[in-house]
N, C-alpha and C positions, 0 to 999 in steps of 0.2 A: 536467469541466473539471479538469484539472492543473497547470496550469503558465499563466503569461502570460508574450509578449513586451514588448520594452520599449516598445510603441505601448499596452499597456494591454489589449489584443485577448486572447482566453481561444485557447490551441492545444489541437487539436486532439488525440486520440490517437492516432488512428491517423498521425498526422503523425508522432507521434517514432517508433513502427516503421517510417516507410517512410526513414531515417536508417541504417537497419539492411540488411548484405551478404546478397543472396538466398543462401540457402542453394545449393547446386549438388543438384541432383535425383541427380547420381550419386555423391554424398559416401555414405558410412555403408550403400548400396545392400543390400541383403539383412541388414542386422544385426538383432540383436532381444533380448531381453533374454535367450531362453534360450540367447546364439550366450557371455553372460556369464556363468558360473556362480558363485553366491554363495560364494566364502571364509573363511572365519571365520578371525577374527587369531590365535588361538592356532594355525593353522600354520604361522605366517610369525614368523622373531624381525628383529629389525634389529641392523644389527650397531654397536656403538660406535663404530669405530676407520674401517671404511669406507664406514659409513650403508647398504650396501645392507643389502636384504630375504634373508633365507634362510627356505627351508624347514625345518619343524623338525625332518623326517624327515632332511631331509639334515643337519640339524648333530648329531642322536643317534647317525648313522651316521660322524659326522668325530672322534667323539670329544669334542663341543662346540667344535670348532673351526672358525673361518668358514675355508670352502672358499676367498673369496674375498681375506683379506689374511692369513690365520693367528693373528688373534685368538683366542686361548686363552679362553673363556669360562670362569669360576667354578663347580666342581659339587661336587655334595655326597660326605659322605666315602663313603658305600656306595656309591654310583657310582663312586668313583676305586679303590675295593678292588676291585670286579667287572670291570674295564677292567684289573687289573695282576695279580690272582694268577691260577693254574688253576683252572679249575672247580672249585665246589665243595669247595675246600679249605683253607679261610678258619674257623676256631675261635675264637670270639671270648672276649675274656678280659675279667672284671670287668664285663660289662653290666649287672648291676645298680644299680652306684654309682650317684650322686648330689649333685649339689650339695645343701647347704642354706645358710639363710642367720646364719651362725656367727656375725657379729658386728650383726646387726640392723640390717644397713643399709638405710635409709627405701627402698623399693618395690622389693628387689629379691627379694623372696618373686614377686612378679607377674610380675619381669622372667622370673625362673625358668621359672614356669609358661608366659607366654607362648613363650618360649627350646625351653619339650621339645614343646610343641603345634604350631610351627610346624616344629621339624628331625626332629620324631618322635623323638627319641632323648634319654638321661639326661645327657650330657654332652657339652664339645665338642671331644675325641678316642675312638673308639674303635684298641680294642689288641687282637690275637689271634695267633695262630699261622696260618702259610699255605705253600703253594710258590709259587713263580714260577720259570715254565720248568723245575718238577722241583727246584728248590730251596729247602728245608725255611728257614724264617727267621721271625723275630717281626718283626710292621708293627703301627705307628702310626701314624692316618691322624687330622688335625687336620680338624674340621666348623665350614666358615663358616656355616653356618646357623645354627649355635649359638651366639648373643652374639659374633657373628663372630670364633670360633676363641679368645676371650680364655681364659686359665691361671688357672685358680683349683686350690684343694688338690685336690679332685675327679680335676682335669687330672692334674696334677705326681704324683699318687699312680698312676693308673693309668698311666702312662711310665715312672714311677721300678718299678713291679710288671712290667711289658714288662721291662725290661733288666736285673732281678732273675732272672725264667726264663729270660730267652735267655741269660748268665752261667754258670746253673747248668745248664742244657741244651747250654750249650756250641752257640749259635745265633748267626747275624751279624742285626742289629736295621737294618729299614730306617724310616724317619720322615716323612711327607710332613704338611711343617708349614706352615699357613696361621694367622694369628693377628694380630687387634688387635694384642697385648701382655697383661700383666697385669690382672686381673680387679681393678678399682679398687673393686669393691662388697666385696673380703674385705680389703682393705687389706694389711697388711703379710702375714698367712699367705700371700697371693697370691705377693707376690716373695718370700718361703721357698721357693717351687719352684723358683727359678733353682736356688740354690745346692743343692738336695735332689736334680732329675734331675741337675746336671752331676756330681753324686757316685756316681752311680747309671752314667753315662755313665762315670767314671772305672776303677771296677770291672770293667766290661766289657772295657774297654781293655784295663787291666792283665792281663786274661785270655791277650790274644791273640786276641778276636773283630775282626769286622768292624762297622763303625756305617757306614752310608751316609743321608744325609739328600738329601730332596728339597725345596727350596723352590717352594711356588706363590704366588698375588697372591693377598692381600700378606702377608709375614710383616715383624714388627714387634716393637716393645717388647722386652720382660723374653725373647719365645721367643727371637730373634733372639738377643739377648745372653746366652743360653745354650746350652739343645741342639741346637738351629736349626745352630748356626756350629759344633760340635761332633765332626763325622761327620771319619769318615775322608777321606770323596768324599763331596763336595757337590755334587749336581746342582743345576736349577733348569730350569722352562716358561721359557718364551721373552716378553722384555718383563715379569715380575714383579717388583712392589714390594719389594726386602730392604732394610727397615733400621731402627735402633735410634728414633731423633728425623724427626719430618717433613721435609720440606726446607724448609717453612717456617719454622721452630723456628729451621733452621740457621742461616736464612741473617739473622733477625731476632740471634742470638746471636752468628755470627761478623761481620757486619754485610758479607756479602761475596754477591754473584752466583753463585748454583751453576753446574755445567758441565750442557751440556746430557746428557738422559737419565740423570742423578745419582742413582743408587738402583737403576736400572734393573739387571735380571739381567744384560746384555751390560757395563752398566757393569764392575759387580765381577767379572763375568768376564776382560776387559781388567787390570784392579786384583787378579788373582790371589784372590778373596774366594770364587769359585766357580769349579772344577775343567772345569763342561761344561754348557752349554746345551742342552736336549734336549727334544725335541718332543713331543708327550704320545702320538700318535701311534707314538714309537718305544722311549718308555720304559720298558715292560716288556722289551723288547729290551735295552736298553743293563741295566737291572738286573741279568735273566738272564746276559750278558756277565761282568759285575763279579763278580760271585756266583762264577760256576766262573773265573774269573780267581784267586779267594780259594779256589779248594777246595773252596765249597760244593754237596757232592751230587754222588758220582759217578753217581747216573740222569743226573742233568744231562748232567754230561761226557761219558759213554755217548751220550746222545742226541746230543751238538752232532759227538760224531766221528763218528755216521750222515750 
């Protein structure tokens, strides 16, 4: 007994399945559980921006980009180095540094450790010497894995030591910057690296080299307000967060409506703030481009007049 009607009377069960649409005998006809094969999620990502499903095989091979709407997915900096220079020709500079925690700010000895255990790595830029397309240049690749890209001394020392060699090597410095902002746990030494790389950035200049920065999602804070916006030619991915204060910040302090896609790379592309939007798919291409556009590497130029 399950249920009664409103006579008081107890129904029956099998009453409420026969309520229910016969099946059709030719529905599902030959299926079976082996015609299903089991998937496991880790080879399927979903995508943010269009909800579908992608294979993971197929987004390693797009470059982490959905095949589907061109969603730039987020990747770490030794994958963005291995995707833009030549083989094996990547020398890295300073990997041993280190953050520590200089002014003893409450948990961030843990936030640290947790920071190197999860990105594998001492900090959240590495710097080396490399070619792309045959041309000799010093890169700077920002790690969101790491305290998501935030600039502590650590940072600012090993960029501001980047554009010290490439100076004295007489090298053009490429920068693909990703970053919270300023590392709030070193307090003020943190925003001393604004004013420390963009001196370091000045130097270079005054050489006569080449600075080409690339912006990815998101760069923000103290990098933005300095070497971020600094390059000669600024690129940037397609759809990436650039800018100094949130839009919410903004719009609570100007007391105004932002425009729509405000921040956005296309925005400041429109607004003169970035030179070229460029698909991650073709940007060692356009780098390569720029590079011998500047001189650098007549292998290069050899090669491009094959």
């Amino acid at each position: 007994m399950l249920y009664g009607d409103w006579s008081g009377e107890a129904l029956n069960t099998s009453d409420i399945f026969n309520f229910l649409k016969p099946k059709n005998e030719l529905e599902n006809q030959g299926e079976s559980v082996e015609n299903h094969p089991f998937i496991p999620n880790e080879l399927w990502v979903k995508c943010p921006v269009c909800k579908n499903p992608v294979l993971s095989s197929d987004l390693n091979e797009n470059f982490k980009v959905c095949p589907k709407c061109g969603y730039h997915f987020r990747i770490g900096a030794r994958q963005r180095i291995e995707i833009t220079v030549d083989a094996e020709s990547f020398e890295e500079f300073d990997a041993e540094l280190t953050s520590t925690n200089i002014i003893d700010f409450p948990d961030y000895t843990r936030k640290l450790k947790n920071a190197k255990l999860n990105s594998r790595e001492n900090e959240s830029v590495i710097t080396g010497r490399a070619k792309i397309g045959g041309c000799e240049t010093v890169l700077a690749v920002m790690n969101s894995q790491f305290m998501m890209g935030s600039m502590g001394t650590v940072t600012g020392e090993k960029i501001t030591r980047a554009f010290e060699y490439a100076t004295e090597n007489s090298l053009p410095v490429i920068v693909f910057t990703v970053s919270g902002g300023a590392r709030m746990q070193e307090g003020i030494l943190s925003l001393m690296q604004m004013a420390k790389t963009s001196g370091a950035v000045k130097r270079h200049s005054d050489a006569g080299l080449l600075y080409i920065t690339v912006l990815t999602d998101p760069t923000t804070g103290g990098v933005t307000a300095s070497f971020a916006m600094e390059g000669d030619i600024i690129l940037s991915e397609p759809k990436a967060l650039i800018a100094f204060a949130g839009p919410r910040v903004i719009e609570q302090t100007i007391r105004q409506k932002l425009p729509k896609d405000f921040q956005s790379a296309e925005f400041l592309l429109e607004k003169g703030f970035v030179d070229k939007v460029v698909a991650r798919s073709e940007m060692k291409k356009t780098l390569t481009k720029l590079l011998i556009l500047h001189g650098c590497g007549t292998e290069a130029i050899e090669k491009e007049g094959d």
